[in-house]
Each structure stands twice: as C-alpha cells, then as structure tokens.
Phi, psi and omega in degrees: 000142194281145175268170214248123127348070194274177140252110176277150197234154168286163165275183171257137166351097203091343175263173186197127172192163226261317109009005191297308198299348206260148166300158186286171191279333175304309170300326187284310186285355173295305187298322191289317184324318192257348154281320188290352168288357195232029162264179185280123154254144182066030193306289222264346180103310200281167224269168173247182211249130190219088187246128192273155199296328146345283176290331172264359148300316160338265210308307165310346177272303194309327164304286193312325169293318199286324178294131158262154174303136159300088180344309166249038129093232155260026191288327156321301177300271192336328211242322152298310226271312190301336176300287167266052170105336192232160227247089180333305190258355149301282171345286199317310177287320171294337167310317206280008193281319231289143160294110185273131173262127186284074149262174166246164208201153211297093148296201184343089173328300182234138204281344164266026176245010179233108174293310212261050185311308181307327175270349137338310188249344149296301202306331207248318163297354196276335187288349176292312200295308181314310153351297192271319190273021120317329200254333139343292186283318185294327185288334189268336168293321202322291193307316177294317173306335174257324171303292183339287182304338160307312204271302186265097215234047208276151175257086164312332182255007152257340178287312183304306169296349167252016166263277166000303213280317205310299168298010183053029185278357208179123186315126163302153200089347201270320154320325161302320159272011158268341186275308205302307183320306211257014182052090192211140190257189189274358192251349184101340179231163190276162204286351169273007201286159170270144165259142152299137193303103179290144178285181193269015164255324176315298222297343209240158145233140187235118178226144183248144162213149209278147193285145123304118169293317190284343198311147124276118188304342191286334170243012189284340133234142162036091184277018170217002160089358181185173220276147173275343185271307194085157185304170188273354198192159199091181201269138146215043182306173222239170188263322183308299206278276183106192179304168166278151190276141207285351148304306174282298191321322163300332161298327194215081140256161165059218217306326226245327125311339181252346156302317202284306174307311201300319196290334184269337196279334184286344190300312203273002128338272191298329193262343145330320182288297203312307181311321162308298195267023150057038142232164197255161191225149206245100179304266175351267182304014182260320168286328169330293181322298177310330177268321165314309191285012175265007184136184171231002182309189190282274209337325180291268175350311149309295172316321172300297157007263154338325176267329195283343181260002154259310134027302181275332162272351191214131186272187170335274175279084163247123184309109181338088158085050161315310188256003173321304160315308185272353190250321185268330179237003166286164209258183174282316175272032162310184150276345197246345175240052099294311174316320195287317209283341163316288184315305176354268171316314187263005152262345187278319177295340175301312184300309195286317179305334176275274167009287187305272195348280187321309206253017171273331185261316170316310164292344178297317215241011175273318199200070169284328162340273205287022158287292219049053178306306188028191178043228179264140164275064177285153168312016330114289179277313174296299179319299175284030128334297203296291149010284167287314171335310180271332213233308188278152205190120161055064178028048194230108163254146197295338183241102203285045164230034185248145185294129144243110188242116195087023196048026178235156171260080238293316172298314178285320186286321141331281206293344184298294181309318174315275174314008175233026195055356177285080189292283182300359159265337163295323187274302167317307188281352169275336164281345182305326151301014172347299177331315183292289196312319170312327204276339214227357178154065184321288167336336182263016131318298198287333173288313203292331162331299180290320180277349168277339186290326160333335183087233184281290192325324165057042156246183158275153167281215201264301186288326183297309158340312191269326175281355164233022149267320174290302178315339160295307172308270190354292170210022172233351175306315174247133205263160166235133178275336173303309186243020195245128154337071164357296196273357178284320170292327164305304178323269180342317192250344146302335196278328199274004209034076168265156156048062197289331178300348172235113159257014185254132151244145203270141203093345199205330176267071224247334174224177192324307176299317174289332180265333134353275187311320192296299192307274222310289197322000202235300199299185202273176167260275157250089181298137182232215186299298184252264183236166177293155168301358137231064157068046179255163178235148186326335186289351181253008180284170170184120197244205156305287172306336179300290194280004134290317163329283159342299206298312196301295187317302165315338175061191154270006183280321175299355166236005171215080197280332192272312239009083177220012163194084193273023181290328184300301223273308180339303211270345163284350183262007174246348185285309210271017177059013199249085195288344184303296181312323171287334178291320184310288194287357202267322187332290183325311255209289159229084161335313198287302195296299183323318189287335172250053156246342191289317189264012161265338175307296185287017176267319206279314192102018167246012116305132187226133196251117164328125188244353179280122166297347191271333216262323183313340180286351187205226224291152166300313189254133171255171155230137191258163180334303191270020168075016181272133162315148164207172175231134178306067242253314195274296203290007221250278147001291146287349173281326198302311232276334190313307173306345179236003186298352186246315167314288176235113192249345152299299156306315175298335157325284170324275179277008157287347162315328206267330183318312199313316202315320198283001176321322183259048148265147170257358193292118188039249174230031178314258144041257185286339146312321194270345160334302195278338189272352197277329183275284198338316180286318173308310186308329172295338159288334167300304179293336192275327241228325153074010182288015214311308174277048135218349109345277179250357192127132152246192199254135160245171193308343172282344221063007199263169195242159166251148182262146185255212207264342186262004161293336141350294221230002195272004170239057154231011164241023178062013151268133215277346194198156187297306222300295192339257173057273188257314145001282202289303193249316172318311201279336159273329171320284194313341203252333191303281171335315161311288199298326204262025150071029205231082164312301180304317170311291145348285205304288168345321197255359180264325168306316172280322184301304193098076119288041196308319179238030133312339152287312224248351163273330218289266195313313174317278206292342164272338170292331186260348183286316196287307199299326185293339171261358166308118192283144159285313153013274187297155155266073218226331216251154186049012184286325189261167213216096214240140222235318167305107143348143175012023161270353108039152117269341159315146172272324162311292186300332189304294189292351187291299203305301211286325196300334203271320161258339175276351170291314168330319203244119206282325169302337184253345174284003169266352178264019176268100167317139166311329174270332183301324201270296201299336197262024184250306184318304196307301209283342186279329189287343186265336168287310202285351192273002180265350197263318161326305193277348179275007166265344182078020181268064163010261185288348176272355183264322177297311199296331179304289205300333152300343160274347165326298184080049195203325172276161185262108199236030178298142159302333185243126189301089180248126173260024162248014195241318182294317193278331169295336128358282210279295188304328171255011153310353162275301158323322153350122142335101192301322211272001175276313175333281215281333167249041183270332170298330175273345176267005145279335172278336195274320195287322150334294224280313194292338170296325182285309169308300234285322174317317188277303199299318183272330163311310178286356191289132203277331207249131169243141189208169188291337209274309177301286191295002155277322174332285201296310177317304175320328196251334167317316181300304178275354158265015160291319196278315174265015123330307127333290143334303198293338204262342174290334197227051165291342210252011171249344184253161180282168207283320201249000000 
C-alpha cells in the first residue's frame, strides 16, 4: 500500500488533542477504497462475494456473538488503530450517518463462495414471507379506506334537516336541497357508492314462508324496487323537481289545500262512475270549473286559463284515450303524429286568438269614451275601437309610420282581424276597399284571397308563394321604422312565411302571447322529404318541432327572468304541445294542479308516460330512446295520494285507478307495466291503510264475503272477473302481508282471496310459534279476547274466530286439508291443556293432553303401542311437532302435583294406591316416550 501524506494544521486557541496530527477519517477510508482496487482478482478462478447489506449485517451479528468479550474492553484497538493513523471515533460517527435501505439485493453469484446455504435460504425465505405479508396488510387498509370513503359519507346537519322535515319542523324539500349540494342520497351515501360482495348466506337469506296454490311470481316482489306509493310522510319530491316552491307550500296549507284536493277528488269521482256506466265527461271544462273557483289572483287566472287552453285542442266530446295512438305511439314524421301536430297547433292558435278578441272587448267595455265604438258593433268596429284606444289621442293618431287611409289605419286594422282570427272579415274588408289598394299595394288582395281560401291550412299556393316572397325581398324585406308600416310588414311575412330566419317582428310583437301566435302562424304543417305540399324547400321549413326546440333552449328564465310568474313559460310550453315538459315545470310551483292536469292529459291519450321500471325510481321527466319526453305518471299519482290515503282510502282508489288508462300502450310492454304498477299501488294501500272492509270487503259471521270498493271498481282497473281479482290484488296483499309478519292480517285477505287453507296453516304456524316461546309461568299465550273476525292480534283467538266459521260452512271446510284442520284441533287442545295447568287444574290438564292425542297417556304398559307412538311423532304437524316437548313437561309436572297431593292426604285407601299406581304408568310410558325421540327434541 502506497504511503500517505499528512498536513498539519494549528489548533485553534484553547484546544488541545492528542489526534490534531492524524489525517481525517474520510480521507482515510477514500485511500483504503482506491488501494483494494489494486488487488488481485480471480486469483484462485472462484466467482467473487456480491453480498447484500442484509446478509452482511446477518453474518456480522452472527461474528459478534461468536467473539468473546475483551477483558478491557476496546482501549487495545483504540490505541492499535491510533497507532496506525486512523482516527476511531471519526469512523464511528461516519458509519452511523450511512442509511441502511431494507431491500433485497442480487446474492451469491456462485454457489461456492456461500458454506451456510441452509441458513441462507431460511434467511431469505423468512424474508419473503414478512415481505408479502406486509405488502397485504397495506393493499387491504388501501381498500377499506377507499370502501369508507365511498360508501360513508354522513352529514350529520343533513341527517338533523331529515329529522326536522320528518316532524314538519322544516319546509319539505329543505333536506333534499342540502343532500343535493353535497352529493348525498336519500340514505346518507352517496349515490355511486360501491358494494362489497355478499356472502352466499347474505346474498340467499332463507326465511320459510307458507306456500301459495295461487302465487303469481310476478309479484312475490316489488317491480320498482320500492313503494308506488312512497312514503306516508316526508319529503318525496322528485330529484329532478326539488322542493315545492316555499310561496306556494305557504299558501296551500291546513284548510285551503284540502279544500282545494277535495274540489279536484270530486271531479275524479264523477269521472269514475262515468267510466263505470260506459259514458264519456267533458273532463276539461269540469276541471276548467274547478280551478276557477279557487280564486282570481294572476297565478289562479292561468292555471284556469290553461284548461280553457286545452279545451280548444281537445274538444268536449272527446273520447277516453282519443289520441293515444296518434300522439304516444306514433313516429314523429307518421301521418298519425303530423295529424295530432296539426290539431295542436290550430287549437293553441285558436286559443290565443279568442284570447285577444276577449281582451279587445274587455278593454272596449273599460273605456267606451276614448273606443268610441258607436254605431253596429261589428267585428270590424271593434277592432278600430280598439285602435283608437292604442293609437288615437285628441283625434290624433299618435304613431306616425302608421299608413292611414280614410282615418283608418288601414294596415294595422288587417293585422287586427288577423290576430283575433276573423280571417273572413279581414278579407271583406279588403275587397270592400280594393280601391285603397290599387293605389297602395295592388297584388295583396290576390294573397289573401288564396290564403283565406286555404281554410285551416292558412297557405299560398306554390305559385302565389313564390311571387309574394319576391315582392317581399324587393320593397318590403328591408323596414324601417320611422316611415315603414309595421303592421303591413307583418302582414307580408305571415301570410308569405317570408324570412323565417327571424322570427320576431318588431313593433307588433310586444308579449309572449302575441309571438306565440306569429310561430304557430308561420310553421309548416306538413313537411316531407325535399318541399311541403306547397313547394316550400327545407331552408324555409319550419315545423313544430323547430319551435319546441327554441322554447327549450330558451328556457324559463326567459319568459319568467324573476320567478314569481311561472304561469307564462307553463301555458307556452302547452301551446307548443310540450305537455310532458309543462307538467315538469308546472310541478315545483303548484303540485296539486299540476298532478290533474297530468291526468286530464293522459285520459285524453296526450300525455307520454315512462315505460322503463328502473327509470320509475327516480325523475319525473325522462327522455325514451328516440329523445321524446316522458312523464313519471304512476309515481307522479302515488306520491299525491299520500296526503289523504289514510284518511279516505276511497278517493285514493279512485286515483291510483287512473294509472290503468296507460294500460292500451302497445310500444313493447308498456302496457303491461303500467297494469302491474296500477294493482301493486293498490295492494300497498291495502297493507298501509289496514283498511280491509272498505277496501276489499268483509267477512260476515256465515262466511260469506262482501265486495269492498275496490272489487267494485275492478273493471277500471282492467280486470274482467272476481278469480282475476282476488289473484291479482287480495291474494298478494295477503303473501305481502305474510312476509311482513302482519298475521291477523295475512289470514283476512287469504280469507278474501278464498285461500281457506292457506288461513288455516297461517294460524297453526303462528299458534304453534307463540305456545312454543311462551314461558310456561306466564299466561302471554290466549289472553285477549276479540270479537272481530280475524282482527284478533291474539293467536288463540285468531284461530278460535276462523275455526269457528269454517266449521259452519261445510263448503269451505272441504278446501281445508284434513292435516291442516286435525293440527289446528291438536294446537286448541294444548291451550286448554296450559291453561288448565296454569290454573293448577290437574287432572283437566292431563285429559286436555290426552286429547292432544299424540303422548301415551294409556293405563297399560304396551312398549309396542309407545313405539307407534314414538314412528308417528315424524308425521306430525311442524307446529304440533315442535311443542310435544312442553306437553311433556306439563303432563310429568301434573303427575307429580297430583301424586304429593294424594301422599298428603290423611285418608289411605285401595282407591288412592290404584290412583297413584295408575299415574306412576303413565308417567313411565312417557318416559318411555321421551327416550325414543329424544334426538328430536332440544336439549333442555
């Protein structure tokens, strides 16, 4: 090794060591690195030692055990090392800086530089295992820590606002829009969470429940996964929808909401009976009434409207689900939804136009001075009445770009006649003027001819069409307003559909209602491939659908920018034919209207209803496949009924019936969905409302059954006959009833179903469930005592009550199986034999258990009479089955009183020691008994 070089340095002032000379430890251990480079390698051929800081810490503890301690400890070493130069405790502090890293690292190259393999290959298997199960236990916090955050996600000041809302301490809804803010469900978690996987006793849960001859699979559950009904209380605002608006929810409380259901349950009343007696009700205006009579404020004054504004699309005498066909199942470009979209349109135009009229004479009969009507009051007069009202001021008329001819504003008084629909007076009034016109615009005599002549259709032909768009484009496309006629430009471009990219015209279109009308009046009716039946070409279409599209984008903030008067955007959104959409917005804001406004639709066949079950679960408005709206109509329905379902559980009847209307869709299995939610909400009225005799019927003392309202009422609910019937709705109510642990109940409706014997395992298995859990101590088994058919909650009693009218009637006691009837006998016999013993009545306890008939209660020891005994103790009834053990305990314990009773007794006689012999036998015999079918019985 080369030799080294020191330098020496001064010390600093005050210090002194005996190492100042020696080179630092750093330096030293560099030199030794760079001198081992310069040994010999592969002198001998073996591989070299690649050893990981693991194994040579391993081997080095293992050196260190193996060395004995030095008697003075390292002051030798200190003092050799010092010797030659290197500084110990330098060393010592530089080891202890380096970071040893736990890893594993490439060992032994060659198996022959390592002696100790076996210790070796435990060291490295011990190091694995500790490895993967570490890297376990971290991959398994991961997942629960990503399941937590997933799954649990609570709000405690939201969980606090569902308690609140739950007691009406807080507007409904007010929970609903904090759950929303924070993504939170109605359950407390968030709606994405994931579940862990259940095991195959969760995922199966096995509960025995009594079998059906009758079941239909179809209902053994829920087909929406949760009630049609909804809760009886709380918030069940639609998540789409939100709260009800807190003006109104103030508004229409206590009296002045239930006033309001009452004025509407009767319209739906009335039209039930009609429907019953096979005549059609002029729905509409009868809700027309209804709603009038709720006030005159604005927000009433719409809504009334409204009806008046269906009214004009669907007339009186209109038929039940008139429009089904052309409107819910038809494509959009059918011949059958351009028909429905025609009516539309020329009843909303009709509507607005009668509208004006009404409010031209109203303003007429406000202020006749300044109309200065006189003369005959023709349509005609009225109109300039109306005129000078806007326009004339001091025999002035005030808007000077208006044409006047004759004092008349000749052009404005057209578009007047126009805008109130007096189509033939407009035109009368214009050839009585020809004149005026040659001078001023010869050629618009000749449209309007052809266009009043058109009818309904309100077009041009092909050729006039094209000749009154180029004169438009010439000199009348670009207006001015200071000398140009307003209402002359309006003419033109309604009668011409000119310049359809702008629809608003300016000056003449000043509110909602008036631009309304110019859109119906402008769009095409029927549109095809290439042009309309009058030569229109696509760039000039404009349909129904265009201008439902507009309305959307637009939204309501544009016709209601405040939201304190959402009757406006409502009735545009029904002119416009978008009745789905109007229920949606109308909902928030008056709920109660909203829902019979739903249901004068869907009466009609104008409404389109959710046909998906998963989608029923959640929002009101939907969209189907083909981008069409739709409405949640049965849960729409069943949430309404809530406030009064307990109350008049007849009126709820009456509308959850109407779900059945959507009953004739044919689109898939539309239909037929809505069949199963319309009886599935009855049967939950039936189980929430416990309402059985005026529901379904009752039992009289013969057995015979009376139909309640809704067997009544069972062919507005599509079914054709009682078997259907008692099937469709009693007999699932009744297996509902059943799963939900509601006995008395269950038995009642299997009893109504005629499920006699099926009533008669019901009690046997709850009669044999109560005596077997019954302390003997207690009297718990029989106490109460009920007067009612199957309204009992006693079990005893229950069965006392069915056994008691099906023995009467021979007819129902032959569908009663023979085991069903003997083990309902057996379980009355083992109550009188507890009740006897909890009386201390002995010998009446015994003769009860002998009437059981099932313990060997014989005077004479036959152990072949014990063991046929003992073989049919398999036979056995379970619920008789399962309380052969306490009737063994009871008939021991009265041998026994009864034995102590005669031991004590002063008088001995021949008569007493047969006694006793006698009850020594038969409690020998069961005894006997007990040891053959001990492995049947429980332990204790």
């Amino acid at each position: 090794m080369s030799s080294t070089t020191t330098t020496t340095t001064a010390a600093p002032a005050g210090l002194t060591t005996s190492t100042t000379l020696l080179p630092p430890a750093a330096s030293l251990l560099d030199q030794l690195l760079e001198n081992t480079k310069s040994l010999p390698r592969n002198v001998t051929g073996l591989g070299a030692i690649q050893l990981g800081i693991s194994e040579i810490s391993s081997q080095a503890r293992v050196l260190r055990e193996r060395a004995a301690p030095s008697a003075d400890g390292d002051t030798k070493a200190h003092y050799l090392l010092a010797g030659s130069g290197i500084n110990a405790e330098d060393i010592a502090q530089d080891l202890e800086t380096v970071t040893l890293r736990t890893t594993v690292e490439t060992t032994v190259t060659s198996a022959a530089t390592e002696t100790d393999i076996a210790g070796y290959l435990r060291y490295k298997r011990e190091e694995n295992i500790i490895a993967s199960i570490e890297d376990s236990v971290k991959q398994t916090a991961r997942k629960f820590d990503a399941y937590v955050s997933a799954n649990i996600r609570l709000d405690w000041n939201y969980e606090k606002l569902l308690v609140c809302e739950h007691f009406g301490l807080v507007p409904r809804g007010t929970a609903s829009k904090l759950g929303a803010e924070l993504g939170i469900g109605a359950t407390g978690t968030g709606s994405g969470a994931q579940q862990l996987p259940l095991s195959g006793a969760e995922a199966t849960p096995g509960r025995t429940r009594l079998p059906s001859a009758t079941a239909a699979a179809g209902w053994k559950k829920s087909s929406l996964g949760r009630s049609v009904l909804g809760p009886a209380s709380g918030a069940v605002e639609f998540p789409d929808v939100g709260g009800v608006d807190t003006a109104i929810q103030q508004q229409q409380v206590g009296l002045l909401l239930q006033n309001r259901q009452q004025r509407y349950a009767a319209v739906i009343t009335a039209l039930n009976l009609c429907r019953l007696e096979h005549r059609s009700m002029p729905l509409i205006p009868e809700m027309a009434e209804v709603s009038k009579s709720f006030g005159t404020d604005t927000r009433t004054q719409q809504l009334s409207d409204s009806w008046v504004m269906l009214s004009c699309v669907i007339p009186a005498d209109t038929p039940e689900r008139k429009f089904v066909n052309d409107y819910c199942e038809g494509a959009e470009d059918s011949p059958e939804s351009i028909h429905m979209q025609k009516l539309i349109m020329r009843g909303s135009r009709h509507y607005l136009e009668m509208q004006f009229f009404n409010l031209v004479e109203s303003d007429i009969a406000k202020y006749p001075q300044e109309a200065q009507l006189g003369g005959i009051p023709s349509v005609e007069n009225k109109i300039l009445a109306y005129l000078k009202l806007r326009f004339l001021k001091n025999g002035v008329w005030m808007k000077q770009n208006l044409q006047i001819v004759n004092n008349v504003p000749i052009w404005a008084l057209i578009f007047y006649l126009f805008r109130s629909g007096h189509l033939q007076e407009a035109l009368d009034y214009t050839v009585q003027n020809e004149g005026y016109f040659q001078k001023i615009e010869r050629t618009f005599p000749i449209y309007l001819k052809a266009y009043v002549k058109s009818g309904d259709e309100r077009r041009l032909p092909g050729d006039l069409a094209e000749r009154l768009q180029a004169e438009f484009n010439h000199h009348i496309r670009v207006y001015d307003p200071k000398t140009d006629d307003p209402y002359k430009y309006a003419l033109y471009k309604l009668i011409g559909r000119c310049e359809l990219n702008r629809k608003n015209i300016p000056e003449v279109l000043l509110i909602a209602e008036d631009w309304m009308w110019a859109q119906l009046m402008m769009i095409q009716d029927s549109p095809s491939a290439t042009t309309d039946v009058f030569g229109v070409s696509p760039a000039e279409r404009y349909t129904l659908s265009d201008l439902q599209n507009m309305l959307v984008q637009f939204g309501a903030r544009h016709f209601n920018p405040r939201g304190n008067n959402p009757g406006v955007y409502f009735q545009v959104l029904l002119l416009s034919g978008q009745y789905e959409r109007a229920i949606h917005y109308i909902y928030k804001y008056h709920p109660v209207d909203a829902v019979h406004f739903a249901i004068g639709l869907t009466y009609y066949g104008l409404l389109r209803v959710s046909a998906d079950t998963a989608s029923l679960d959640a929002d009101l408005l939907t969209v189907d496949a083909q981008g069409r709206p739709e409405i949640n109509f049965a849960r729409l329905v069943g949430y309404y009924t809530r406030d009064f379902r307990r109350t008049d559980p007849e009126i709820a009847v009456d509308y959850l019936s109407l779900i059945c209307l959507c009953g004739d869709l044919k689109i898939g299995d539309k239909g037929a969905q809505y069949l199963r939610l319309c009886h599935e909400s009855l049967r939950e009225l039936v189980l929430e409302t416990r309402d059985f005799a005026v529901l379904l019927g009752d039992v009289r003392a013969d057995g015979t059954r009376v139909p309640g309202i809704i067997e009544r009422k069972m062919e507005l609910i599509k079914i054709s006959d009682e078997q259907q019937y008692l099937r469709t709705i009693t007999e699932q109510a009744a297996e509902q009833a059943d799963q939900d642990g509601r006995t008395p109940d269950a038995v009642l409706l299997y009893h109504l179903s005629e499920e006699f014997d099926v009533v008669v395992a019901i009690i046997n298995k709850t009669l044999g469930e109560s005596l077997a859990i019954a302390d003997l101590s207690s009297d718990e088994v029989g106490a109460g005592v009920s007067l009612s058919l199957a309204a009992a909650e006693d079990p005893v009693q229950l069965a006392r009550n069915m056994m008691a009218v099906y023995s009467n009637n021979g007819e129902i006691l032959r569908k009663v199986t023979p085991k069903n009837r003997e083990a309902c006998a057996m379980l009355l016999h083992i109550v009188e034999a507890r009740r006897a013993f909890e009386d201390g009545r002995w010998e009446q306890c015994l003769e009860c258990v002998a009437n059981v008939n099932v313990l060997p209660m014989e005077l004479t020891n036959d152990t072949g009479s014990i063991r046929r005994r003992a073989q049919q103790f398999g036979g056995l009834d379970e619920s008789v089955a399962r309380n052969v053990p306490m009737l063994l305990v009871l008939a021991m314990e009265s041998f026994v009183r009864i034995t102590r009773d005669m031991d004590a007794s002063a008088y001995g006689d021949a008569t007493r020691s047969k006694k006793i012999g006698e009850l020594r036998t038969r409690a020998k015999n069961c005894m006997i008994y007990a040891g053959m079918i001990q492995y049947r019985m429980p332990r204790e």
